[in-house]
N, C-alpha and C positions, 0 to 999 in steps of 0.2 A: 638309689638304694642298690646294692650290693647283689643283691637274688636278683632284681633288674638286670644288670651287666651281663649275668650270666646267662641268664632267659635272651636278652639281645645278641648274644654270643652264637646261641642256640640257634634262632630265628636267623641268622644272617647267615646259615653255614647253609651248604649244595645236600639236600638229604634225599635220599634213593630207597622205598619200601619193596619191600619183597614180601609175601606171602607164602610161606611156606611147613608143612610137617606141623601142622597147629601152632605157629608160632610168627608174629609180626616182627621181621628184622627190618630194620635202619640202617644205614648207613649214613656219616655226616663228615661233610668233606667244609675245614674249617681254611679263612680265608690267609691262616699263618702255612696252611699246609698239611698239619695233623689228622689226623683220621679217628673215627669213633665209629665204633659198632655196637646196636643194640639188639636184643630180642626180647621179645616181651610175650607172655602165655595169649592166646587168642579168647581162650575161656576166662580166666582169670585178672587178664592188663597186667599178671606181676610180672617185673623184670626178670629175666633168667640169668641172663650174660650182660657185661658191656667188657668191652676191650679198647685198648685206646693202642694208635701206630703214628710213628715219630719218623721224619727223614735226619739224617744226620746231616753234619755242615757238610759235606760233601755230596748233599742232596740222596743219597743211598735211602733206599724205603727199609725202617727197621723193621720186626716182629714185630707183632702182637703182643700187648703186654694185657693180661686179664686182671681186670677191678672186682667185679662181679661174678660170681660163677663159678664153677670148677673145672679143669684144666681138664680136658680127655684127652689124655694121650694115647695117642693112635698105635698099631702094631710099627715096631721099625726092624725093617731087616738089618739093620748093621749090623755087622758079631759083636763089634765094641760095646755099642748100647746093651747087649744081652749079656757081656760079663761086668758092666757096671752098672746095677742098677738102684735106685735106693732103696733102703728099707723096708718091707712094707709096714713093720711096725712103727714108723719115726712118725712123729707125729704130722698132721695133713690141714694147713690151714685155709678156711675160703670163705668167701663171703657169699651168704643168701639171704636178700633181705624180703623183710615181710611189706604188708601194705602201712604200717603204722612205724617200723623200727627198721632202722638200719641192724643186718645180724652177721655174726662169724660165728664158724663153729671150725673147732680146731679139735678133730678125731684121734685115737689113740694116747689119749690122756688116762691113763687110769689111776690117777690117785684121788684119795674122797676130796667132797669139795671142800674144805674146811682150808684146805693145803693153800687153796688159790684166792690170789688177792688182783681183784682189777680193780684202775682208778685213770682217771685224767691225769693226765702234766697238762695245767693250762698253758705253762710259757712255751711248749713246743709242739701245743694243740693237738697230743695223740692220747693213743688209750696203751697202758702199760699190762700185759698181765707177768704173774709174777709166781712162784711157787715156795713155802716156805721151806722147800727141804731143795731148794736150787737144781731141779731138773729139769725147770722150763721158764722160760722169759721171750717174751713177746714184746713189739713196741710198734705201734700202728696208727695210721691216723685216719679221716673219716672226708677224704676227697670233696665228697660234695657240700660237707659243712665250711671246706674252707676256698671251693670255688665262690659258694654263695656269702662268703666272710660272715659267718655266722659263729657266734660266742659255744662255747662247750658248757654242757650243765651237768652239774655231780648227779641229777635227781633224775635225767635219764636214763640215766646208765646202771646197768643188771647183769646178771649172768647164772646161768644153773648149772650143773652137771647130772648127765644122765645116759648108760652105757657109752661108756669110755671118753664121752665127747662132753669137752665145753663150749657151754653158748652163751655167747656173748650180746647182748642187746641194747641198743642203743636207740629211745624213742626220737623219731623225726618231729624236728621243733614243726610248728603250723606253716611256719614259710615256707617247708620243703614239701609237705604236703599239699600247700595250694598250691606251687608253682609244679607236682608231678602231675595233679590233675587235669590243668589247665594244659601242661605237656602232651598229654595221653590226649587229650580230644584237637589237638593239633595234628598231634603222628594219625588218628583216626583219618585225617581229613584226605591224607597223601594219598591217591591212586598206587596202591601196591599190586605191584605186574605178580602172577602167580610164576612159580621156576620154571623156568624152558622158555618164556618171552623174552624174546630178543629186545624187545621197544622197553628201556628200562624208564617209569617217568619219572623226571628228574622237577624237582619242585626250587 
């Protein structure tokens, strides 16, 4: 099965906990080379962040690329950066999901909801949003539905608007659910060294 592969995937990668700021991070060093970082709420188990790091063929360690979570960008002294910067009105999209629903919320939208049309493209398994007066168009797809090659259903999928921001909802089929719970009391089990331990334990 499909969720299998990807749970054996999981299970076979080098993963390294840290304990720290109320929040359980991960690390998972997979056996292609690629990197994964998680953090997860200490009170709550929800996901906060995950990011994923790619070498290029020339073996170069890339960025950080964020799946999960919102991008904090840090102060940068460059002059350059400080006379191009983007908009802060353009719109801002991220992903925060809940414990039942994978979610995006895309800030700076203020037109009524009536404007916005989301839906599936099955044949290139994303979610489209769309506006009918052409001031915004999205096209995105749902990562862990299609590591776990899992089918896309119309009757998941939702979305509200409310002060300036669209959210977008997408209910997690039962597979992804059992397979984050059964996740969560694995990463529980890892010896997380608290920051400033040098002995990181590596599982």
């Amino acid at each position: 099965m499909a969720v299998q592969s990807w749970s054996d995937v999981l299970k076979s990668s080098k993963k390294t906990a840290l304990i720290h700021d109320g929040k359980r991070k991960i690390h998972y060093l997979f056996t292609d080379g690629k990197e994964m970082a998680e953090e997860y709420d200490l009170k709550t188990d929800e996901l906060i962040v995950r990011k994923w790091r790619h070498k290029s063929t020339l073996g170069v360690q890339g960025s950080w690329l964020l799946e999960v979570g919102e991008s904090l960008a840090g102060p940068v002294a460059s002059l350059e950066s400080d006379m191009i910067k983007e908009n802060s009105s353009n719109p801002v999209f991220m992903r925060k999901d809940t414990k039942t629903s994978f979610q995006w919320r895309i800030r700076n939208l203020s037109y009524p909801k009536d404007v916005f049309s989301v839906s599936l493209d099955h044949s290139e398994r994303c979610i489209i949003i769309k506006t009918s007066n052409k001031k915004y168009y999205k096209k995105f797809n749902i990562p862990d539905l299609d590591r776990s090659q899992l089918p896309l259903d119309d009757s998941a999928l939702s979305f509200t608007h409310a002060n300036n921001t669209l959210i977008v909802s997408y209910k997690k089929p039962e597979e992804i659910l059992t397979f984050e719970q059964e996740l969560l009391k694995e990463l529980k089990k890892l010896k997380g060294s608290a920051e400033g331990d040098v002995d990181c334990k590596t599982q």
